[in-house]
C-alpha positions in Angstrom: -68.9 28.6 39.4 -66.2 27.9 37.1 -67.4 26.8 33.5 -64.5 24.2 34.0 -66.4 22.7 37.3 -69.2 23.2 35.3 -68.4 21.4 32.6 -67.4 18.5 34.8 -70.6 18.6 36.7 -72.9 18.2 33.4 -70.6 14.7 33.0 -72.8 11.6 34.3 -69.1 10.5 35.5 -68.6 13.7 38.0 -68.0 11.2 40.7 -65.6 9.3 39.3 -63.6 12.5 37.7 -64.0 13.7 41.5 -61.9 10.8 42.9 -59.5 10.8 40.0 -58.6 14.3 40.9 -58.5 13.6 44.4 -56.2 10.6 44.1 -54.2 12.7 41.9 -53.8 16.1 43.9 -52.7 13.5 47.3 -50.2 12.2 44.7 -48.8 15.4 43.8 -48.5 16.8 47.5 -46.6 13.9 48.5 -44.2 14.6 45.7 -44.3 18.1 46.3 -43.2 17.0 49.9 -40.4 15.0 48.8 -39.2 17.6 46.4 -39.1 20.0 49.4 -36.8 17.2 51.1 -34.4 17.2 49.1 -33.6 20.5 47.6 -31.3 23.0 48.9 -29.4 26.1 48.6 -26.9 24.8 45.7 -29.6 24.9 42.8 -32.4 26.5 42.3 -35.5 24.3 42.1 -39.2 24.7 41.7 -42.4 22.6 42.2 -44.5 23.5 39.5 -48.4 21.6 38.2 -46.9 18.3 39.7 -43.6 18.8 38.3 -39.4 19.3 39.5 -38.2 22.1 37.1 -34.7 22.4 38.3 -33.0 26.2 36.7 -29.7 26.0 34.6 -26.9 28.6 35.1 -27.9 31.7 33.7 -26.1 34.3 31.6 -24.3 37.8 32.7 -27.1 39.9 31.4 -29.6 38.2 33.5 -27.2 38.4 36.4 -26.7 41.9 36.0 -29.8 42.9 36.0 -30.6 41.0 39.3 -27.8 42.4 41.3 -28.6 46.2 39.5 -32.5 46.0 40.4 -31.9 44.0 43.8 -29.6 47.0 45.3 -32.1 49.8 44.0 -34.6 48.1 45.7 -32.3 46.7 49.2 -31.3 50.1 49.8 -34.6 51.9 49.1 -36.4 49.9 51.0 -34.0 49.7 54.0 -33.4 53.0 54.4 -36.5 53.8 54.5 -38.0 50.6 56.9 -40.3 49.9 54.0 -39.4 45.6 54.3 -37.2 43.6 52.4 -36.2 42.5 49.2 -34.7 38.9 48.6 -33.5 37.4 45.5 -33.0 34.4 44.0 -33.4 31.8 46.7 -36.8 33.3 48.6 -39.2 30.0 48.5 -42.8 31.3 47.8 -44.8 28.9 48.5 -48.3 29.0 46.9 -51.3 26.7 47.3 -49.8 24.2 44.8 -46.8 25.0 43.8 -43.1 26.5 45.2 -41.3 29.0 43.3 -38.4 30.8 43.9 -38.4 34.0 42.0 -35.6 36.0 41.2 -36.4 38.7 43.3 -39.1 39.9 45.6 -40.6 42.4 48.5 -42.5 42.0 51.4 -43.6 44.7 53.5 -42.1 45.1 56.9 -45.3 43.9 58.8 -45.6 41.1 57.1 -41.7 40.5 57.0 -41.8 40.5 60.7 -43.5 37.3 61.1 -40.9 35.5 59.5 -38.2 33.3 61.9 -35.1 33.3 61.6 -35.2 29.4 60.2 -38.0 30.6 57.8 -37.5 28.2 54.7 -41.3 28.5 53.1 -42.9 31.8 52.8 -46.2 33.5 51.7 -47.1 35.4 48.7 -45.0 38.4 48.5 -46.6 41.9 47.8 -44.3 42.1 44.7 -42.4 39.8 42.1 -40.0 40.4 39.2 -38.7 37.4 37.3 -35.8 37.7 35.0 -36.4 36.2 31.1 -34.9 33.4 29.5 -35.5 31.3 26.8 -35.3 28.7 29.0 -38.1 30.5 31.3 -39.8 32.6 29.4 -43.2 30.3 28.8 -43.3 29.9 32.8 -43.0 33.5 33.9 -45.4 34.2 31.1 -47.8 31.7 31.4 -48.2 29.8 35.0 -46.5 32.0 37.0 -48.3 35.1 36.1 -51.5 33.4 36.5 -50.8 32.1 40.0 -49.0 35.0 41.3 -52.5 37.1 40.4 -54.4 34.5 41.4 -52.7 34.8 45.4 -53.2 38.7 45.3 -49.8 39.6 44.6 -50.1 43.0 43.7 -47.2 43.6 41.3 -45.8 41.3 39.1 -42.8 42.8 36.7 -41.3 40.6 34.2 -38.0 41.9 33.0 -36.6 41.2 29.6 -33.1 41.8 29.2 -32.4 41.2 25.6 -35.1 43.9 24.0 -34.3 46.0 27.5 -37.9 46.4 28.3 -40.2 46.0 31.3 -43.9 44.6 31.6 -45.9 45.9 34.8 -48.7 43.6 35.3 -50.7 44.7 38.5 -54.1 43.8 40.7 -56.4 47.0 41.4 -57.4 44.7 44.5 -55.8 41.8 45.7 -59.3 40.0 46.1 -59.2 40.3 41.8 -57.0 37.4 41.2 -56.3 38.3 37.3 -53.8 41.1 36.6 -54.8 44.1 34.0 -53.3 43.9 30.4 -49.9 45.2 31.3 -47.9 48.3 31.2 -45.0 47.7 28.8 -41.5 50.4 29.4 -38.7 50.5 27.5 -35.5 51.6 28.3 -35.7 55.5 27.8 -38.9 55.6 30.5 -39.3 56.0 33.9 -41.1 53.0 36.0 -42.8 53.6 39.1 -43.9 50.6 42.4 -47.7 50.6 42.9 -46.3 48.4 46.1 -43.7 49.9 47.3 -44.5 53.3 48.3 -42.2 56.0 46.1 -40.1 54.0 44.7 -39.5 55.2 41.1 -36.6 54.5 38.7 -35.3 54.9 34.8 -35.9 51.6 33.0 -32.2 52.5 32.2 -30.8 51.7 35.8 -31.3 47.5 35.7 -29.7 47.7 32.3 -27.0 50.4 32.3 -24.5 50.4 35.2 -23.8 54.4 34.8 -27.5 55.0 35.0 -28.0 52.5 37.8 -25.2 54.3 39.8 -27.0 57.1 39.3 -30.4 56.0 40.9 -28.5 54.1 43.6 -27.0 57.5 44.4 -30.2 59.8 44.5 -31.8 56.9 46.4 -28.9 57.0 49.0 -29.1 61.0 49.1 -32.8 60.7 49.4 -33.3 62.9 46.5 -36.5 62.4 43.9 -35.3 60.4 40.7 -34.4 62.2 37.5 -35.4 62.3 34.2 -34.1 59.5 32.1 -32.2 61.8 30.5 -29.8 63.1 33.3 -28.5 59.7 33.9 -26.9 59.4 31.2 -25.4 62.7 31.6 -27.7 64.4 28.4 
């Protein structure tokens, strides 16, 4: 037991917090219905703890690093019939809330489930949000939580100002909290604990020489290099 629910139960008004909650969660999943109403594929919306966070426009450097890390990991994952990799305007939907991360990757079993008017969809096996300022409490704070807490495996928050990489992953998806995180910077190497063999130079989501690079090993089939060698050193 929680020490949270425990907390609650030591309270002579349990009952009465009980209903309160109750009342309150109904209230939220009827606004969490009429959020999904209305929102559609011209913004980029979320339904997080109760609450419409609607996404500004975001800057080059975060768009670049989508569309860099997005065709690493279409192609890789094609070619090889590993599943499929969706950014942007997936919606996750999680026990409470609906988020729509900036990219992520099922499996191919899983992805064949999916119809072809799919608009909700189950925890992925992997995530990666891009940082903003704008952003940056929610990937780090409630996002993280509840993307651990649904068993997704990996979880890879991408900072494109300092160039660097955290790795947050489950060693089972029946632990629900992610270990203290691998951190990379741009001169290493980062490797997929979910999707098999994939392995690429922090460099390549930053750098479009280097991410030409990878993108051409990966379409050759060939291991990936040393960070070095992309850049030509």
């Amino acid at each position: 037991m929680s020490p949270l629910i425990q907390q609650i139960l030591n309270d002579p008004a349990a009952p009465a917090l009980a209903g309160e909650l109750q009342q309150a969660l109904a209230d939220e999943a009827s606004r969490r219905q009429a959020f999904r109403q209305w929102t559609d594929e011209s913004q980029k919306a979320e339904f997080i703890n109760g609450e419409v966070v609607l996404h500004s426009p975001v800057k080059k450097q975060h768009l670049e690093v989508s569309r860099r890390l997005f065709g690493l990991m279409h192609f890789y994952t094609s070619l090889r019939g590993l599943g499929v990799v969706w950014a942007e305007k997936a919606m996750v939907s999680l026990t409470r809330n609906d988020y729509e991360p900036d990219l992520c990757f099922f499996p191919a079993e899983q992805a064949a489930a999916f119809t072809e008017d799919q608009m909700l969809f189950p925890a992925p096996a992997f995530v990666a949000e891009i940082l903003s300022a704008r952003t940056a409490k929610i990937d780090q704070g409630i996002k993280k939580q509840d993307y651990a807490a649904h068993g997704i495996g990996e979880y890879w928050i991408i900072d494109p100002v300092r160039q660097r990489v955290e790795q947050y992953l489950l060693a089972l998806p029946s632990d629900r909290t992610y270990f203290p995180p691998y951190l990379h910077s741009i001169s290493d190497l980062i490797e997929s604990r979910t999707i098999p063999g994939f392995r690429i130079p922090v460099a390549a989501m930053f750098e479009e020489a280097a991410n030409v690079a990878a993108l051409q090993r990966i379409l050759r089939g060939d291991p990936p290099a040393e960070p070095e060698a992309e850049y030509g050193a």
